[in-house]
N, C-alpha and C positions, 0 to 999 in steps of 0.2 A: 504493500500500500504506500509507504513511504516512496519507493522509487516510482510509484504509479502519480503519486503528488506530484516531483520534482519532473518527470516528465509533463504532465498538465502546467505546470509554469513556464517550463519555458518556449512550448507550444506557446500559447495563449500569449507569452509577454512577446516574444520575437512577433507573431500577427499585429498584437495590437501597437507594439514598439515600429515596426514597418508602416503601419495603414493607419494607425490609429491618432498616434505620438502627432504626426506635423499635420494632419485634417484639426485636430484640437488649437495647434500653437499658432495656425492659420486664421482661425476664428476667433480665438485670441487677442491676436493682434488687432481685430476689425473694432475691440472696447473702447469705447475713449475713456478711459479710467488711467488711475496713477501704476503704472509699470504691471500692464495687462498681460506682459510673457511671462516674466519674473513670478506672479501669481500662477501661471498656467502651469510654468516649470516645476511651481513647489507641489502642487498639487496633483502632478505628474509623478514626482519624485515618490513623496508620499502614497499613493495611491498603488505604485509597483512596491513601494515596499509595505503595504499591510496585504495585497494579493500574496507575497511571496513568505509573511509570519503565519497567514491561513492555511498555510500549507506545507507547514515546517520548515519552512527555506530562513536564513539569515536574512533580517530587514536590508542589510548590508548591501548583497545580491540583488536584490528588487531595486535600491537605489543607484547601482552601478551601472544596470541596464535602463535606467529612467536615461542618465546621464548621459551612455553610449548611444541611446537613439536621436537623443535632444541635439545630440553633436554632429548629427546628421543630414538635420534641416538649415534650414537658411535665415534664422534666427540664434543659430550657436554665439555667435560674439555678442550682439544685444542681451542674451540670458546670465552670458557669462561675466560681463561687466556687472549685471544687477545682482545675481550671486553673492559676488564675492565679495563685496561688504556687509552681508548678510551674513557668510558663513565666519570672515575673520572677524567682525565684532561679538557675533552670539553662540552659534554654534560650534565649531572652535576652542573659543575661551572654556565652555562649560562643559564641554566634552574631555578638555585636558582636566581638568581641576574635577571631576568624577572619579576619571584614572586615578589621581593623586589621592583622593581620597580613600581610594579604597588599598592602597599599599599599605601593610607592614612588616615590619624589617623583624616580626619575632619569627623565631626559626631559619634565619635565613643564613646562617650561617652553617648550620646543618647540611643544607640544599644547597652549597659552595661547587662542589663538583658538578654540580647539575646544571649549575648556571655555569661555568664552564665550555660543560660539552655542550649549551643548546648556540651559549656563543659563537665557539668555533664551527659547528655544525651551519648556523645560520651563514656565517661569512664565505664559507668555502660553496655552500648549494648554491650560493647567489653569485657567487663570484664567476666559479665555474659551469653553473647554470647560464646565466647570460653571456657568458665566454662562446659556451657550444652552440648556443641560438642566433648568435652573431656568425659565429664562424659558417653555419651553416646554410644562412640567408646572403654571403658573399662577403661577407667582411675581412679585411687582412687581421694579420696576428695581435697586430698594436691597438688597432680600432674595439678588435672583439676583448681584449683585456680590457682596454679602456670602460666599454660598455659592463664588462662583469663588475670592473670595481665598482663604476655608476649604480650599480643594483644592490650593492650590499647592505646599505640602510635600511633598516626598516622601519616602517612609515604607521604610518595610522590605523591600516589594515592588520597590523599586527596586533598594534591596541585593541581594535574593536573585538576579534578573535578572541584575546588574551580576556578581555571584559566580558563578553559571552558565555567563555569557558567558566569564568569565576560565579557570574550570575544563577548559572542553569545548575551550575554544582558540581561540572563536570572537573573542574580544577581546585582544586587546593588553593586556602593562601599563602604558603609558603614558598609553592610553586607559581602563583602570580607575580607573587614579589619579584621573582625570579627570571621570568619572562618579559616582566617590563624593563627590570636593570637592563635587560639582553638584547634589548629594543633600543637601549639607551646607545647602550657602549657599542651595537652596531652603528649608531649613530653618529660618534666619533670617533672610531675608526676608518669610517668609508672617508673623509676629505684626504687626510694625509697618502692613505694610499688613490686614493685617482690622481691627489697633488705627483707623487712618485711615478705615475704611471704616463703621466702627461708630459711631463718631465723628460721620460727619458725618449718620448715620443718625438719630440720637440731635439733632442738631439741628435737623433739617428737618423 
């Protein structure tokens, strides 16, 4: 039943993401109201991601294909302006300081080696991962390294993941703790090494 969901999602969002998504942001646009895409967009966004919580899917998922179809009308830069002062003043802000709130550092030094191996693990499948995906779509040796270190950070998806996992029960907080530090320090890590890698790009 579960993969019988996840199949009816993404049936139903590619249809209505293809036919559906720009007939909306089209009519939309015809409001004479204050920022009548920017409201169609959010409402887009939302609406793929409570289809996709009705059906066991990560709201996440729902909202990343709102995003991918929005990006494919002729209103993407219009919606995308209006966005993103939306999302860096409110959403954003309150989404990091959730994260924060919900870390703590008891146990955590227990779960040392753990956070460890998820670091190391994280930097090399990203590295390497985006190394072989480059290399494989025509890229030279220096480009495809360059694009692996570019990936090693990890970003917000890893948050939300890590926050999911903590919520539904499926993780530990000791093990949260642990994943976000892992998120962190991939963080700073990836400049130095693309710095290094550009670097030597740049001399050869």
């Amino acid at each position: 039943m579960l993969l019988l969901k996840k199949a009816i999602f993404f049936i139903v969002a590619f249809v209505v993401g293809i036919y559906v998504v720009p007939l909306f942001l089209r009519l939309a646009s015809k409001f004479t109201v204050t920022a009548p895409l920017v409201t169609g967009a959010l409402i887009i966004c939302f609406a793929f991601a409570y289809f996709g919580e009705s059906l066991g899917m990560a709201g996440i998922i729902g909202t990343f294909l709102a995003g991918l179809f929005i990006s494919q009308t002729e209103f993407k830069h219009e919606i995308e302006e209006g966005i993103d002062p939306i999302a860096n003043s409110l959403f954003v802000p309150f989404f990091y300081v959730s994260v924060g709130l919900s870390i703590s550092f008891t146990g955590v030094l227990s779960q040392i080696w753990f956070l460890v191996v998820v670091t190391v693990v994280a930097i090399f499948s990203k590295l390497f991962g985006g190394y072989l995906g480059a290399k494989m779509t025509g890229f030279n040796t220096e480009s495809s390294l360059a694009i692996g270190s570019g990936m090693i950070s990890r970003g917000e998806v890893a948050l939300i993941i890590g926050t999911t996992g903590l919520s539904s029960g499926l993780l530990s907080q000791e093990y949260y703790t642990s994943v976000i530090i892992s998120v962190i320090l991939t963080t700073l890590i990836a400049p130095p090494i693309l710095k290094k890698v550009f670097k030597n790009i740049h001399e050869s």
